[in-house]
N, C-alpha and C positions, 0 to 999 in steps of 0.2 A: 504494500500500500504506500501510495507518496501523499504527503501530507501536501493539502493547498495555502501556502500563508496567507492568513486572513487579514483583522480589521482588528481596529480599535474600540472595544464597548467599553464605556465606564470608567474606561484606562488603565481594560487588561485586556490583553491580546489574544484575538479567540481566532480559531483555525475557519475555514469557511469551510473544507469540505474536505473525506475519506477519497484519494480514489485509485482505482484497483491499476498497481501497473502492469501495461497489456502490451511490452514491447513501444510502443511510441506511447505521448503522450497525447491527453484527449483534448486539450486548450490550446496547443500548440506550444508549449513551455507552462510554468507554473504562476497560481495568481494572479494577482492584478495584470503586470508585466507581461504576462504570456495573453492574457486577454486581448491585449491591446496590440501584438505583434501578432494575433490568428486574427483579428479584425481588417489588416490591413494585408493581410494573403491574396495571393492570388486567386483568382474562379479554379481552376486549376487545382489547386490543392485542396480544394472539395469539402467536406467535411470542417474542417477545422475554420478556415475563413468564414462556412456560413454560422457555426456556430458563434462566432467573435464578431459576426456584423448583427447579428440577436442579441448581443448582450451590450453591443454600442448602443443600436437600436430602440434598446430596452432602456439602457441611460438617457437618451436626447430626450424619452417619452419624458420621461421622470423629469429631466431638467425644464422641458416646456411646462409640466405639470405644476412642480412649484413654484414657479416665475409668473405664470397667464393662467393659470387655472383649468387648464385643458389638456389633455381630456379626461382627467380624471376629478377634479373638483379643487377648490381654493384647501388648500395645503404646505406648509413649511417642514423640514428636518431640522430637527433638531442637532444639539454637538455631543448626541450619543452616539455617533458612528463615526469614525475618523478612520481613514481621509476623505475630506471633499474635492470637489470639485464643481467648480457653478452653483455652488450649495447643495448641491446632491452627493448624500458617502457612494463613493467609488462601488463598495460594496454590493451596488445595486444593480450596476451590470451585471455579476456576476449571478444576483437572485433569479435576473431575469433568464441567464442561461441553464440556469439550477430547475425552474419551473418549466422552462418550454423544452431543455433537454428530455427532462422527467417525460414529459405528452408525447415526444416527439417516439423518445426511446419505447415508449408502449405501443404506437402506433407500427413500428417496423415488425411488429409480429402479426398484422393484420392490413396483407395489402390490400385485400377486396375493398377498403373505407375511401379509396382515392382520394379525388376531392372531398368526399364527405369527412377525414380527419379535421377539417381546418375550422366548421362549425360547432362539432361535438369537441376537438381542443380545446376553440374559444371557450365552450361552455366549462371544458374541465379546468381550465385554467383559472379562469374566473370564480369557480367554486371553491380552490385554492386559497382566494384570497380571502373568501366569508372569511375564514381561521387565520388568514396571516393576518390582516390589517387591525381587528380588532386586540390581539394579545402585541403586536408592534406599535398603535399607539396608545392602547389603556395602560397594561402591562409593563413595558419597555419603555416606551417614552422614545420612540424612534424620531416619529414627525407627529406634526398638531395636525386638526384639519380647525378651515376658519369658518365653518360652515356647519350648521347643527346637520344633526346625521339622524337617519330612522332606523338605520340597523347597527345597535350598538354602538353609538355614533359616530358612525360611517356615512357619509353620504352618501347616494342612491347611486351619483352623477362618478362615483368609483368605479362601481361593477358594471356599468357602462363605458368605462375610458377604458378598462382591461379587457371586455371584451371586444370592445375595436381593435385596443391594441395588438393583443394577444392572435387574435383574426389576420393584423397584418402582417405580423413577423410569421404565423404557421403559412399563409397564403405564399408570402414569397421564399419560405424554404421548401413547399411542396412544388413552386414552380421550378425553381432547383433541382430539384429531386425528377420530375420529371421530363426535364430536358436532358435528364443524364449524365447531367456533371456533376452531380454527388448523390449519393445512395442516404441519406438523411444526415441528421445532425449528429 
């Protein structure tokens, strides 16, 4: 197993993730670091670039989000997470490749869902979040939201921006995938 170095909670250093060494590595290098050098891969190198442009991807949301309120609802982070960047913890690329890996990696066991992966993702993705966003800001103290909320206060205008979101990043990795320049994420 190679440990993923992680982020800053609280102001102790916590690992983001287990993962199984399988001969190459699944980010294209480790961490943040490797994030950001599979982001900027070629088409070509398959895999690994589309995974790192998911998890850019997944930040620019996040940074439009807390800045303009779109598309997931008026929201700030907090300096429980370090490092930032644009005021968004870094860390959040990486959630969002952590999630959509997750949908993506169950879907390669069932090719019959074609197209049909990219609405039942969205929904799974999105369902993910009922449980992450309420114990990340009641719990945690991750980010505020500035906005009363009707599910545990969460706004509605959430599980609507990730299901958009979440819709665009599986939509253009399935079109990836079948144009045959990478076999999934």
């Amino acid at each position: 197993m190679g440990l993923l170095p992680g982020v800053v909670v609280r102001g102790r250093p916590v690992a983001l993730a287990m993962a199984p060494n399988s001969g190459r590595q699944r980010l294209g290098g480790s961490g943040i670091s490797g994030l950001w050098r599979s982001a900027g891969a070629r088409r070509r190198r398959g895999r690994q670039g589309l995974a790192g442009s998911g998890g850019v991807a997944g930040f620019l949301a996040e940074v439009l989000g807390s800045r303009a309120g779109v598309p997931f609802g008026p929201y700030s982070y907090t300096a429980a997470l370090q490092p930032q960047m644009l005021g968004v913890p870094l860390v959040m690329a990486c959630a969002w490749l952590i999630v959509l890996g997750y949908v993506k990696a169950w879907f390669t066991r069932f090719d019959r869902l074609g197209w049909g992966q990219v609405p039942v993702g969205a929904l799974w993705v999105t369902s993910m979040d009922l449980i992450i966003d309420p114990v990340a800001t009641t719990a945690l103290g991750y980010w505020r939201w500035h906005a009363d909320g009707h599910y545990m206060g969460v706004p509605l205008s959430n599980f609507a921006g990730w299901l958009i979101v979440s819709a665009l990043l599986l939509v253009s990795g399935t079109r990836v995938q079948l144009r045959g320049t990478a076999q999934g994420w």
